[in-house]
N, C-alpha and C positions, 0 to 999 in steps of 0.2 A: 798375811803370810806371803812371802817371797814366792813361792811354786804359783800362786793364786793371781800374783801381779804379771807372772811371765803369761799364764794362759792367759787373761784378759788383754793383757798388748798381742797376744799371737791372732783371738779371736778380732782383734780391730784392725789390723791389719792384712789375715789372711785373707788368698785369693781363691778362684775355685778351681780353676788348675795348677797341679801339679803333678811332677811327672813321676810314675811308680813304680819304683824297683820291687824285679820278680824273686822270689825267696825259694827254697826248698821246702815241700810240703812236709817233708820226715823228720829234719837236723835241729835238734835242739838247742839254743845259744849256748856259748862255751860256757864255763866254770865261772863262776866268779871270785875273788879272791876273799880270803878270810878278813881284809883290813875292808872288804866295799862293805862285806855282808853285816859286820860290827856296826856300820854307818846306817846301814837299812836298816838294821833293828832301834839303832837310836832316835833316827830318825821318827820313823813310826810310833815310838815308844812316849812322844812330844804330840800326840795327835791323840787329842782325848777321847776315848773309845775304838783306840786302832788297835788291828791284831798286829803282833810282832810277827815279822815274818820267818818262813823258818831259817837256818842257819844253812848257806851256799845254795837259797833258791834263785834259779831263774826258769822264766818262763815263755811259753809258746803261747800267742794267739792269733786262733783265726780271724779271718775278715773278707768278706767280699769284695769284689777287686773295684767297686763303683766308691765303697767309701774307705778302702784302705788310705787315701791320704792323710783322712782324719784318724786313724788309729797308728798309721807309722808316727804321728806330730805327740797324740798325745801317749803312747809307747817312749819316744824320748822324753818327755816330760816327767812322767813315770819314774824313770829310770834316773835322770836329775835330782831326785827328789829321794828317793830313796835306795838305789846305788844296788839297782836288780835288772841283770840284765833282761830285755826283754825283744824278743824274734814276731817276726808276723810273717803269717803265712793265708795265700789267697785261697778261701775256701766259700762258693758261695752261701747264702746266709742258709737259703733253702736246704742245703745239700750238708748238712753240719751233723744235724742228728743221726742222718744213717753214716754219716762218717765215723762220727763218735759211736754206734753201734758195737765198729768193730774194734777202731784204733782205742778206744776208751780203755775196753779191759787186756789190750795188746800193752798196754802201755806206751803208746806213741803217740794219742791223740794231743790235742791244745790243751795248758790247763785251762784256759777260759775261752768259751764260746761264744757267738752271738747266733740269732735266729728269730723268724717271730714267735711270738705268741702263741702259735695256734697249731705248732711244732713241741710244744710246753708237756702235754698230757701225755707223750708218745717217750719222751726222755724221762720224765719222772716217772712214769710205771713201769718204765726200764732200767730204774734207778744210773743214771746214765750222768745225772748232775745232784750237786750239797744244795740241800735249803741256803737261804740268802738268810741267815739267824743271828751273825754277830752284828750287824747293821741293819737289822729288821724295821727299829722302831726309827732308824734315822730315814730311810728311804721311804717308809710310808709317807712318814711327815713330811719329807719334800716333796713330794712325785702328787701326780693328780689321781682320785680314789681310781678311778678310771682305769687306768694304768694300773696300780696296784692291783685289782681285781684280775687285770689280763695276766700279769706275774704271778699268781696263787695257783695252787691247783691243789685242790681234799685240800682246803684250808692251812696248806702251807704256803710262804714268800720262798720261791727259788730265783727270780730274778732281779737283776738291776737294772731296772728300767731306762733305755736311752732316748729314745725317739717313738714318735707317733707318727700313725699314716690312718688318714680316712679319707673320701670323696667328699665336693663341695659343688656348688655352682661358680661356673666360668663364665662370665659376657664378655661381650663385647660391647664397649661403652659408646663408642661410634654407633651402633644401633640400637642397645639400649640403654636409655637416658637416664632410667632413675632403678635401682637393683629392684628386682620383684619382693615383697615380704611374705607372699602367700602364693602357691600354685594357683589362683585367682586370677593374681595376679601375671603369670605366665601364661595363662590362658586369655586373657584382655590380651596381652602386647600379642602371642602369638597370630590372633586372628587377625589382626592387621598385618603381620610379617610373611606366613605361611603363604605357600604358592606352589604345591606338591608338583608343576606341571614346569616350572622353573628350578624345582630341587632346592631350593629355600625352606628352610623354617625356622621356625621361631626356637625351637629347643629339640636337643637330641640329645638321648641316653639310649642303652641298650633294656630295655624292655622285658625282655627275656631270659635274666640275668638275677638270679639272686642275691645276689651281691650288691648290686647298685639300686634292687627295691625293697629293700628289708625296710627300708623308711616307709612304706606303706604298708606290712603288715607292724611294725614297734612301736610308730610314733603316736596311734590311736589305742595300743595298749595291746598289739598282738605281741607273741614273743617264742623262744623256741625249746630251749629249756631249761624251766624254770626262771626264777627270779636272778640269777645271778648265771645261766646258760650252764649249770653243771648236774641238773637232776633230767636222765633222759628218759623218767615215766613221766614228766610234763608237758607236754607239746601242747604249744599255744597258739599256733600258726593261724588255727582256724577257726578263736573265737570273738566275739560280738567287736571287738577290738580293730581286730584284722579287719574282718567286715570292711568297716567302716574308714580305712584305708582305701581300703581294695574302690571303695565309690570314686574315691578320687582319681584312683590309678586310671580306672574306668575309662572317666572323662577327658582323659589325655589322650586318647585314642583320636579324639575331631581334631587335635593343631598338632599329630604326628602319625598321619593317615599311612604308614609304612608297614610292611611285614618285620616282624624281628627277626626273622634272617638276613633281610637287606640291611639291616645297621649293625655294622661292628665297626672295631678301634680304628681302625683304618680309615673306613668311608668317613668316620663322624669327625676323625682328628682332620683330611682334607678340608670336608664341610666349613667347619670351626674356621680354619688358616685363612681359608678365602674369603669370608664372609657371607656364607650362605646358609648354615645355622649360625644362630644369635647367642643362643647359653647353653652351655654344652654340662651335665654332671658327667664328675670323672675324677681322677685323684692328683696327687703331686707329683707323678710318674709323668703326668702330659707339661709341668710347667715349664724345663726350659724349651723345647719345640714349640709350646705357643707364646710364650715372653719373643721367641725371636720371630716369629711371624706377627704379632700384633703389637710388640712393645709396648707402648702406654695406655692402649687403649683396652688390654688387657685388664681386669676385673676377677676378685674370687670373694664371694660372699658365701654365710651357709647356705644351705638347701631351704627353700621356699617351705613354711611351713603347712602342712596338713590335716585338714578338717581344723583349722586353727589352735592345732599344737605343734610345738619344736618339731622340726626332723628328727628324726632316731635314725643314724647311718651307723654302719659297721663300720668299728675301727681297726688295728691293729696293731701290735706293740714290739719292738726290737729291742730287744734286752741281753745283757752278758748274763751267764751262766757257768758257774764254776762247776769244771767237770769231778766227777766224784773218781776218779782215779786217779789225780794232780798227787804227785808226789811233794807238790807244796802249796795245800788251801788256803791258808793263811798269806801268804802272798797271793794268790789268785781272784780272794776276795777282798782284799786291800787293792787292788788294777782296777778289781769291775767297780769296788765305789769309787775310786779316783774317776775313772775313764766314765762315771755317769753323773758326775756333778754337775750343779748349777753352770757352773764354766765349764766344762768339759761339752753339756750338748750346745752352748751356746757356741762352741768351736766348729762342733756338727753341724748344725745351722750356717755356719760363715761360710764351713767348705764344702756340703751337699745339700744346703737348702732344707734338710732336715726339721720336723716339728717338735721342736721341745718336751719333755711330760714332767717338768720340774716346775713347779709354780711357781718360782721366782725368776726362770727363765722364761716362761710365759706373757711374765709382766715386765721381763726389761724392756726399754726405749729401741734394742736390737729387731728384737720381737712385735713388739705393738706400732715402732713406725711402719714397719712392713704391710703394707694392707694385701700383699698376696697372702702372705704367711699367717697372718693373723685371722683371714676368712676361715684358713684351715684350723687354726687353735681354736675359732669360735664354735667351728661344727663339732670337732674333738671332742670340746668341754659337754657336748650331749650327745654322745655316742658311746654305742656298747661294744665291746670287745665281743671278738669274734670267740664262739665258746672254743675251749682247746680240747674239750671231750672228745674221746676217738669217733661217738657217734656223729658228730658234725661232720663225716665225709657223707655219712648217708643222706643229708639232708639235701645236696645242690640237683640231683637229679628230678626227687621227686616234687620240687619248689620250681626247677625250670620250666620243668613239660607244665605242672599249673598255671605260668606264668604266658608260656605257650599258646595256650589252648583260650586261656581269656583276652589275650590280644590280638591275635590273629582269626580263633574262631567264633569271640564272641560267647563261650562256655560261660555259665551262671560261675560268678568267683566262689559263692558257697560253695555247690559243689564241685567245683575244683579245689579248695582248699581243702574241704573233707576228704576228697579223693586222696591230694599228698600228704595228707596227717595218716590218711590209713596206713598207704604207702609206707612212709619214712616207720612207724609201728612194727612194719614187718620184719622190714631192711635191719631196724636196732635188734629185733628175735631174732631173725635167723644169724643174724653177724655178717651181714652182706651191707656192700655201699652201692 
């Protein structure tokens, strides 16, 4: 298809700057005329399983100002193709829902959204966005389950999944020679690198951090709720599973002899530039600041396996969302599956380095030659979505201070994990985070 051959030359040729014109958060695109809008509906009507759009739609969508490049490119694209005017406006991705809160039912908001995942549970019991229903079964089948699972919420598909985000391991291949396969393994190289008294080590992550250690209570079979993170009488946090994590966590403590207050994104992204931590876990948010301080010496593999199973990191997922007050949904989810195709994230990727969650952009030569980008598809492909239940705000406190208390004081991880399972128990009764 001609619309298919212009993104594909756009995504081979685009660069990763480009300069971004600021829009109106209110003004809706003008009118369109009755001879484009004939054109949109033929168009679409040639597109087997496309909704027709409605009659003088055009549409508003947000975007955050970091990857509005890629939604102004494929906004014209769009709009080429089926003859719908389409406006973007900078709204960031976090700050969408409680936008849509209010503009939603004013009638002013975007018809389509973007946001992550885990913003999903908060919209949808606020009925604030349309299930994703007429391209339900096309979007499973191309998107990773993975994905698909972070876009559901009560067993409905509301999103169109764009881009993936999870943490991996970073080296530096000037100091380590061959990637670690196992935290064993980062334990051998660290004790030859470590030098707490030179400020050297061999690997730094933040500790203390639920977030970047959920691979030691998942990857041995802890979990948080439920099987699929949306049943919150299930808390898994603290059984034989976790444990058994938690030994390894443990052991990390002799080759990163630090308090968890002394390590955050700061001191460890220095550490990392100069070479004075070796493998840094962290996400895609640090890669171009270390691309340009280490250039080729730069390295992203998954995370080091545990008790020798796969990593289990938290993922996260960025997907459009048709707002449930679009005076035209039919067009609105005709954009989010255009703007989430195979070609369309492989465009995201060219212009913000973004991780695909399309399985056939996964496997293109774009994709798989990139050995930054690919460490992070690899960790993706065994990572859990972060649950989007509203109870997940309750759980970072009382998972911290457990995290706290066994690396800095030494606390038995049992009962510190039974501690925060009580905890977080309470927090989901009373309705407090």
């Amino acid at each position: 298809m001609e619309f298919k051959k212009k993104l594909l030359a756009l995504v081979a040729v685009s660069s990763l700057s480009v300069s971004m014109a600021a829009c109106s958060a209110t003004n809706k695109p003008e009118a369109e005329t009755p001879a484009a809008n004939n054109n949109a509906q033929s168009s679409a009507a040639g597109d087997a399983g496309a909704l027709a759009p409605e009659a003088g739609a055009k549409l508003l969508i947000w975007e955050s100002k970091e990857e509005r490049v890629f939604t102004d490119e494929i906004a014209k694209l769009f709009t080429e193709k089926y003859n719908i005017p389409v406006q973007v406006d900078e709204i960031a991705s976090t700050d969408q829902v409680t936008r849509l809160t209010n503009d939603g039912p004013a009638g002013v908001g975007a018809d389509v959204v973007v946001f992550p995942h885990d913003h999903l549970g908060r919209a949808a019991t606020a009925q604030l966005i349309l299930p994703n229903d007429s391209y339900a079964e096309e979007t499973k089948k191309n998107n990773a389950d993975n994905a698909i699972q972070a876009v559901t919420f009560n067993d409905t598909l509301y999103g169109f999944p764009r881009a993936a985000e999870t943490y991996a391991l970073y080296y530096n291949k000037e100091l380590v020679k061959e990637a670690p396969k196992s935290f064993e393994d980062v334990i051998a190289f660290s004790k030859t690198f470590t030098n707490k008294d030179k400020n050297k080590f061999g690997i730094m992550w933040e500790p203390a951090n639920t977030y970047f250690n959920y691979p030691f209570i998942a990857s041995t079979g802890g979990y948080l709720f439920g099987k699929n993170g949306t049943d919150k009488t299930d808390i898994g946090l603290n059984n034989e599973g976790a444990l058994a994590g938690m030994k390894v966590y443990t052991s990390l403590k002799e080759i990163l002899p630090v308090k968890s207050g002394d390590i955050n994104p700061d001191i460890k992204r220095g550490l990392f530039t100069t070479g004075d931590v070796a493998m840094d876990i962290t996400g895609p948010w640090e890669l171009a600041g270390y691309k340009k301080a280490l250039g080729d010496k730069l390295a992203v593999v998954p995370i080091p396996t545990i008790a020798g199973k796969p990593a289990v990191s938290f993922s996260g997922v960025k997907a459009w969302y048709v707002n449930s007050f679009s005076k035209y949904p039919n067009a609105a989810k005709l954009f989010a599956k255009f703007a989430s195709s195979k070609e369309a994230q492989l465009l995201l990727h060219k212009k913000v380095g973004a991780i695909p969650t399309n399985k056939e952009a996964q496997e293109d030569p774009q994709i798989k030659n990139d050995p930054i980008i690919s460490g992070f598809v690899t960790q993706f492909k065994n990572s859990q979505p972060m649950p989007s239940i509203p109870e997940m705000d309750s759980v970072w406190n009382p998972l911290d201070s457990a995290l706290t208390e066994v690396w800095n004081n030494g606390k038995d991880p049992k009962e510190a994990l039974n501690t925060a399972a009580a905890r977080l128990k309470e927090l989901i009764n009373s309705g407090k985070k």
